[in-house]
VMD Tcl script that builds the backbone (N, CA, C; Angstrom):
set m [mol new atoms 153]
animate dup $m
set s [atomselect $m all]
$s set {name element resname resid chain x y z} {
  {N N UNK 1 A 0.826 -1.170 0.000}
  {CA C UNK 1 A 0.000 0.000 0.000}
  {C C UNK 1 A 0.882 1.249 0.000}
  {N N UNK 2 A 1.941 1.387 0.906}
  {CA C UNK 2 A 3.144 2.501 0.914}
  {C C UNK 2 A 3.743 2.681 -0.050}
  {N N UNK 3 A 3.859 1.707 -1.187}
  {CA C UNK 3 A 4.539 1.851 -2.342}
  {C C UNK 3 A 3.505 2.301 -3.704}
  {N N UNK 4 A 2.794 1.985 -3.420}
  {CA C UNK 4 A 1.372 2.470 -4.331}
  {C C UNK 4 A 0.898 3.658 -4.506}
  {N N UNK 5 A 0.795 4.633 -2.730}
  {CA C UNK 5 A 0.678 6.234 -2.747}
  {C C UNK 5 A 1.495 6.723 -2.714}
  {N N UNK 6 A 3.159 6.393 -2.685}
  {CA C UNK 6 A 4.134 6.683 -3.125}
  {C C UNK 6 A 4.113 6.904 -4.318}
  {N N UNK 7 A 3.832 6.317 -5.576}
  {CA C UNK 7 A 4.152 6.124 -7.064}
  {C C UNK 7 A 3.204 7.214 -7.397}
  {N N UNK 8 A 1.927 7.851 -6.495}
  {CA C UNK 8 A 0.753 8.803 -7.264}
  {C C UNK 8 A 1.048 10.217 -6.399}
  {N N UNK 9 A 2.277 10.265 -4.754}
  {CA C UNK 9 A 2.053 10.918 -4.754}
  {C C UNK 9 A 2.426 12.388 -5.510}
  {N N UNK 10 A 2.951 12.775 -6.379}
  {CA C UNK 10 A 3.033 13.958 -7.100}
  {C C UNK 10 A 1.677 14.623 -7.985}
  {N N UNK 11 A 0.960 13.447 -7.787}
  {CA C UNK 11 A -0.445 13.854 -8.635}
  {C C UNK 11 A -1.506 13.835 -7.435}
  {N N UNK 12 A -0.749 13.714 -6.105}
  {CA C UNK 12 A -1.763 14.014 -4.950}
  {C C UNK 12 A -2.196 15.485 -4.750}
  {N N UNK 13 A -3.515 16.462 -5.084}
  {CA C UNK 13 A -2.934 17.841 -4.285}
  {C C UNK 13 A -2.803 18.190 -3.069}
  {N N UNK 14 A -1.958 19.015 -3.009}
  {CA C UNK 14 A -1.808 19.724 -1.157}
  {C C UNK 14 A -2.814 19.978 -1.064}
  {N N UNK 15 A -2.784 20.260 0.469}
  {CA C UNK 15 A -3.819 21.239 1.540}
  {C C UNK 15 A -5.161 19.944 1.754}
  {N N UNK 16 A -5.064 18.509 1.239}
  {CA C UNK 16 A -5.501 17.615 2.070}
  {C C UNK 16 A -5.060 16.397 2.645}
  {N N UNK 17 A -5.843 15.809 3.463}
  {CA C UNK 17 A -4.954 14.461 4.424}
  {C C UNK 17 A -5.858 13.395 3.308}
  {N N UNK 18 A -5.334 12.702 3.573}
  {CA C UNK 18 A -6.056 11.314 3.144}
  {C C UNK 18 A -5.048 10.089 4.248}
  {N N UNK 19 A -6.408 8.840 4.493}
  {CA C UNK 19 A -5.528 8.048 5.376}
  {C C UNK 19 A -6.313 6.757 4.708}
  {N N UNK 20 A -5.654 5.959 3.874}
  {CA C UNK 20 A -5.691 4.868 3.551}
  {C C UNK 20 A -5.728 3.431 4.113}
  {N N UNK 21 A -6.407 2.673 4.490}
  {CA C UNK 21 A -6.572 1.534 5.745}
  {C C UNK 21 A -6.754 -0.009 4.589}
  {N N UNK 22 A -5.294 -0.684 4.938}
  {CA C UNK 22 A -6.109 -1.952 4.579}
  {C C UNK 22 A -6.233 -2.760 5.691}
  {N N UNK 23 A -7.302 -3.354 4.851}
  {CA C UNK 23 A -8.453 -4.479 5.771}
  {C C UNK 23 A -8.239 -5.709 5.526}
  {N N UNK 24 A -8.297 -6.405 6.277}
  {CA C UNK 24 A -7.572 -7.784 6.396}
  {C C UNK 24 A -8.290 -8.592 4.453}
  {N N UNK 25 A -7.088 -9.235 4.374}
  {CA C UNK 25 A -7.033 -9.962 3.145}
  {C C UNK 25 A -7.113 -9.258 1.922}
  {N N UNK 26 A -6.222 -7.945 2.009}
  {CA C UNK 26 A -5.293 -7.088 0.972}
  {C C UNK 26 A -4.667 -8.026 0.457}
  {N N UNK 27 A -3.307 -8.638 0.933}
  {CA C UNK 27 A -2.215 -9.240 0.649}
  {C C UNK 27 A -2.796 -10.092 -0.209}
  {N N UNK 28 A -3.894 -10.893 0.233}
  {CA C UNK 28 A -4.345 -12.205 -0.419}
  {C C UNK 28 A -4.801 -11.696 -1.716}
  {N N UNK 29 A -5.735 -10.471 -1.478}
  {CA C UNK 29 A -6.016 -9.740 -3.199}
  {C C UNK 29 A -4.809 -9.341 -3.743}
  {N N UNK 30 A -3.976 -9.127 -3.488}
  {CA C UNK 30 A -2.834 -8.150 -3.992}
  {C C UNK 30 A -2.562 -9.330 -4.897}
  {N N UNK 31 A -1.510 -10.821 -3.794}
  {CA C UNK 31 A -1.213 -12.013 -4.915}
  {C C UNK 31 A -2.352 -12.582 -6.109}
  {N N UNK 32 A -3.619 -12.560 -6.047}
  {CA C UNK 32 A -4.543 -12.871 -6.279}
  {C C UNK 32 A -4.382 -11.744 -7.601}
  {N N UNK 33 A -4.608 -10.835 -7.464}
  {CA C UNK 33 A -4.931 -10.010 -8.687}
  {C C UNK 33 A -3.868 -8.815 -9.320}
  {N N UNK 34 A -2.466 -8.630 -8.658}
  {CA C UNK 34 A -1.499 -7.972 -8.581}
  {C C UNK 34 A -1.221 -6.892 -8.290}
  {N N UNK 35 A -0.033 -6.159 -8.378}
  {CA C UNK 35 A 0.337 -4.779 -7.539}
  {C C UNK 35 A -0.446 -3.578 -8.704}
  {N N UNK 36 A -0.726 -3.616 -9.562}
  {CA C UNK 36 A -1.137 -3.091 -10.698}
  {C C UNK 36 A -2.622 -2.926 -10.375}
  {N N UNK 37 A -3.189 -4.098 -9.914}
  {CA C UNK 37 A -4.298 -3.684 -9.046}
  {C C UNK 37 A -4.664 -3.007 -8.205}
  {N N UNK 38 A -3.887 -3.073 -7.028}
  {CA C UNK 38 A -3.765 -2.189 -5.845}
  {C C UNK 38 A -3.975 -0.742 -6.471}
  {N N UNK 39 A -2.903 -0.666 -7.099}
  {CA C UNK 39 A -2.667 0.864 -7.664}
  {C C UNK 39 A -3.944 1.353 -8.516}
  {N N UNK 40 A -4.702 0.775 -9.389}
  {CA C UNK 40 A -5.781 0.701 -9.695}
  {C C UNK 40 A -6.791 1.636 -8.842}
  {N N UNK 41 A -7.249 1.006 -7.527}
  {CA C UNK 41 A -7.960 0.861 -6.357}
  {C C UNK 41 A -7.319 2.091 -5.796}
  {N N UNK 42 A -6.158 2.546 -5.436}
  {CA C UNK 42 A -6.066 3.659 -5.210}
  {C C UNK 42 A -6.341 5.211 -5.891}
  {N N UNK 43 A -5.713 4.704 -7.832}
  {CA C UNK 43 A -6.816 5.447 -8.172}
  {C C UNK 43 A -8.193 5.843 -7.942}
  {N N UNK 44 A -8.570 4.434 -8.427}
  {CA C UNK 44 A -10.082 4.929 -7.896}
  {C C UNK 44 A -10.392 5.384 -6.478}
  {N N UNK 45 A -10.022 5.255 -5.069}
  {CA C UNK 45 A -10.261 6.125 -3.987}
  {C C UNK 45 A -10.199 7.426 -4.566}
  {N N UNK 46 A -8.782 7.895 -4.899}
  {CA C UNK 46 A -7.919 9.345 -5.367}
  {C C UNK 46 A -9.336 10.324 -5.870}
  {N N UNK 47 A -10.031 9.490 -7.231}
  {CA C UNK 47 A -10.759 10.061 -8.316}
  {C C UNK 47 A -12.007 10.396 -6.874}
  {N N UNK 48 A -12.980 9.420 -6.531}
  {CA C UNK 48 A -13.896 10.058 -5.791}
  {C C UNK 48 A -13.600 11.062 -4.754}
  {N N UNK 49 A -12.461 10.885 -4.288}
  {CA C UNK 49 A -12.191 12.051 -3.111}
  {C C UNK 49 A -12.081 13.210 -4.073}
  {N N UNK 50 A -11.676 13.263 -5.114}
  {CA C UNK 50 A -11.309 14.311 -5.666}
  {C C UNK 50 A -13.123 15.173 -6.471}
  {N N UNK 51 A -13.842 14.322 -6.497}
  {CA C UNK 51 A -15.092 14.871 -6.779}
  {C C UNK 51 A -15.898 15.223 -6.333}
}
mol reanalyze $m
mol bondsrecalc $m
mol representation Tube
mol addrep $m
């Protein structure tokens, strides 16, 4: 997950918090569907907060 809002944050804007929580059986999705996913999924959080 740390490496994921790492890679977007420059396209994060200032002047808000965001706090990202995973919930048990991330890992298992992560191997399951890959890191490309994750990052995906954070987009999509990113996009609705942003609307």
């Amino acid at each position: 997950m740390r490496e994921a809002w790492r890679e977007r944050l420059d396209g994060v804007p200032t002047g808000r918090d965001y706090v990202l929580i995973a919930k048990p059986g991330l890992s298992e999705a992560i191997a399951a569907n890959g890191f490309d996913w994750l990052g995906e999924r954070v987009d999509e959080v990113l996009g609705k907060a942003a609307a």
